[in-house]
C-alpha distance (Angstrom), angle and dihedral (degrees) to the residues before:
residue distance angle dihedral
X1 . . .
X2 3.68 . .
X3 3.57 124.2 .
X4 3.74 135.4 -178.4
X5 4.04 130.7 -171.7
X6 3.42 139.2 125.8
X7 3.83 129.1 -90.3
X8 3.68 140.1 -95.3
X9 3.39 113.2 -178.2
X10 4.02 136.4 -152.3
X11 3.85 136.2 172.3
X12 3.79 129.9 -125.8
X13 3.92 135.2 -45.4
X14 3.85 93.0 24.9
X15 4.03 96.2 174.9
X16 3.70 127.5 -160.1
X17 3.84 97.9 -103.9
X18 3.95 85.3 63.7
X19 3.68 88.6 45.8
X20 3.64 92.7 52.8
X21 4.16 122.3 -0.7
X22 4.09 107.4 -124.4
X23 4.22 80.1 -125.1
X24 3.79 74.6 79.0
X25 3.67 111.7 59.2
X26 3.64 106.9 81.3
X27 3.94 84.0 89.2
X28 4.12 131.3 52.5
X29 3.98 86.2 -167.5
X30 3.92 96.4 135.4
X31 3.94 83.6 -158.4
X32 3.92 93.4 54.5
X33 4.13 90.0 38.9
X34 3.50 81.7 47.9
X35 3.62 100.9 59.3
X36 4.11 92.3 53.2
X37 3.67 90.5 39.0
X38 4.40 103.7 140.7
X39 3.42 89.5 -14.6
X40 4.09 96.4 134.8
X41 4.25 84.8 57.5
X42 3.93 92.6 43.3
X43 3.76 121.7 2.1
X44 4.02 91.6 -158.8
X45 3.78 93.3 56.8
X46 3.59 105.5 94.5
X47 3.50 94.1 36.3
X48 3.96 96.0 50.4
X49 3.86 100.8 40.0
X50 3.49 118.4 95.2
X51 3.98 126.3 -142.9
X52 3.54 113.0 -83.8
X53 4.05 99.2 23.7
X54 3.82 118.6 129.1
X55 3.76 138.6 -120.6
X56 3.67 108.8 -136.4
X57 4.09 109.0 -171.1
X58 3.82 140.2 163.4
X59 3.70 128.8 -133.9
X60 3.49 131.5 6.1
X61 3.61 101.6 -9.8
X62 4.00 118.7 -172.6
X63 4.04 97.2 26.9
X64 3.35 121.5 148.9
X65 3.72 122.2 54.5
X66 4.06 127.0 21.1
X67 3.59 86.7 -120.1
X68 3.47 115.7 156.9
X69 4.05 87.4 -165.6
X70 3.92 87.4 75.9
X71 3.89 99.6 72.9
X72 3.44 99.0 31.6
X73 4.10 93.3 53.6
X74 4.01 81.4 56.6
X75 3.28 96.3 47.6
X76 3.45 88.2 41.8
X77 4.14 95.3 57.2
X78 4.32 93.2 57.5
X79 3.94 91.1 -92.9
X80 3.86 102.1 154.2
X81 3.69 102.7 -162.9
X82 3.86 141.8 -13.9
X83 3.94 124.1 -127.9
X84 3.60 119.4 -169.4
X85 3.74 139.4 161.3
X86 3.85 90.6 -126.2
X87 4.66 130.8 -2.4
X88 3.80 123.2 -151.1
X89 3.68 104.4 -110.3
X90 4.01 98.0 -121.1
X91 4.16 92.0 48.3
X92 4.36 83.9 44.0
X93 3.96 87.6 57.7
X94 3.73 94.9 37.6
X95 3.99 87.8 52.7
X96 4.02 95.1 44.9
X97 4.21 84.4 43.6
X98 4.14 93.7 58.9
X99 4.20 98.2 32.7
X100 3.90 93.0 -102.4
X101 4.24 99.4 143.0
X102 3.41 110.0 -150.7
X103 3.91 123.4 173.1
X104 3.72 139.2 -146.6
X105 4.02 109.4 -137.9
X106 4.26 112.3 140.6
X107 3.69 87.5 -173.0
X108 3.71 89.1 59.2
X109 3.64 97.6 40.1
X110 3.97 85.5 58.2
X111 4.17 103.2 40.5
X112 3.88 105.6 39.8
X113 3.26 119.3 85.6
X114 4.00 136.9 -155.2
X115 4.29 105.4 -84.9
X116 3.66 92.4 23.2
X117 4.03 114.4 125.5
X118 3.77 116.7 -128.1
X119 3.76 137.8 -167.0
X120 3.62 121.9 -155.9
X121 3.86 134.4 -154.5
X122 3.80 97.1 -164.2
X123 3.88 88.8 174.8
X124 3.58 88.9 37.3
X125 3.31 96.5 48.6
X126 3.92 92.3 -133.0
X127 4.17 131.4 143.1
X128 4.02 110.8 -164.7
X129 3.70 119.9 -178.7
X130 3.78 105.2 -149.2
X131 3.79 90.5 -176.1
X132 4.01 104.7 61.2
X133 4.44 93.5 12.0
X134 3.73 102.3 -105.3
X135 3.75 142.4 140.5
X136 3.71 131.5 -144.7
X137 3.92 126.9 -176.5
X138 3.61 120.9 -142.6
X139 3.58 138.5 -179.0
X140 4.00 118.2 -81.6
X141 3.88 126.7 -143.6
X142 3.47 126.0 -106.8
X143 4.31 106.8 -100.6
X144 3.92 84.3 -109.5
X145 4.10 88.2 55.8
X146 3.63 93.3 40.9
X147 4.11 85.0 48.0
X148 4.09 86.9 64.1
X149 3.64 91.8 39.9
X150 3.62 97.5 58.4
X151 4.05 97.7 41.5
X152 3.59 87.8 52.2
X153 4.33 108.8 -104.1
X154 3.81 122.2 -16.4
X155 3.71 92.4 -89.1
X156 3.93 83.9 67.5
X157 3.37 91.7 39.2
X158 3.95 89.8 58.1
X159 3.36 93.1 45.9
X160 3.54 101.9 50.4
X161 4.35 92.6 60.7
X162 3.94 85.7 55.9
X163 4.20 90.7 -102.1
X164 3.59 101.0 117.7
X165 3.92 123.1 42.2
């Protein structure tokens, strides 16, 4: 899968509250998630992205909470992909779970900056900065992972070989 957008950028320890504000979570609409998505950390966000940009973070990004509200709200705003130099675990499973690719490339995470335009090799495991010509490698899912990614989520995914009605 190839994917192309431009970045938005944020630093290290990003948590799920910031992703999406627990005044939130009395929906799982990914639209209406979407439309708060990062809006404590920069109210203009989900109103300036456009679908199919990319968030490109440091460390630990998605910490916090287990919930499953987080990836789905950016999902839910357009975001294409997420790059960062390191995921919590919980957020990385939630992600895989609903579709939501997200990559782990530190070099990345360090060299792209906010407004650059990015293509990604997610199968390839390939960053390239179209912007300032640069390439970053990042780690690649497993065929299984990149199975779930491609229908969509696992629920999909179960659906689509007849095991889930």
């Amino acid at each position: 899968m190839k994917i192309r957008g431009a970045v938005w950028t944020f630093g290290d320890n990003i948590n799920t509250d910031e992703i999406i504000a627990a005044r939130y979570l009395s929906t799982f609409d990914e639209k209406e998630l979407g439309a708060h998505c990062m809006e404590d950390i920069d109210p203009e966000f989900p109103r300036r992205l456009r679908p199919g940009d990319i968030i490109v973070a440091k460390r630990n990004f998605g910490c916090g909470s287990s919930r499953e509200h987080a990836p789905i709200a950016i999902k839910g705003c357009g975001i294409a992909c997420v790059v960062a130099e390191s995921f919590a675990r919980i957020f990385y499973r939630n992600a895989i779970n609903i579709g939501l690719p997200i990559l782990v490339s530190p070099e990345a995470a360090h060299a792209v900056q906010k407004g650059d335009l990015i293509e990604i090799d997610t199968a390839g495991g390939s960053i390239r900065n179209l912007t300032r010509p640069a390439a970053y490698v990042s780690d690649t899912f497993p065929e299984f992972m990149q199975e779930l990614i491609d229908a969509g989520g696992l629920l999909p995914w179960v659906k689509q070989r007849g095991q889930l009605r």
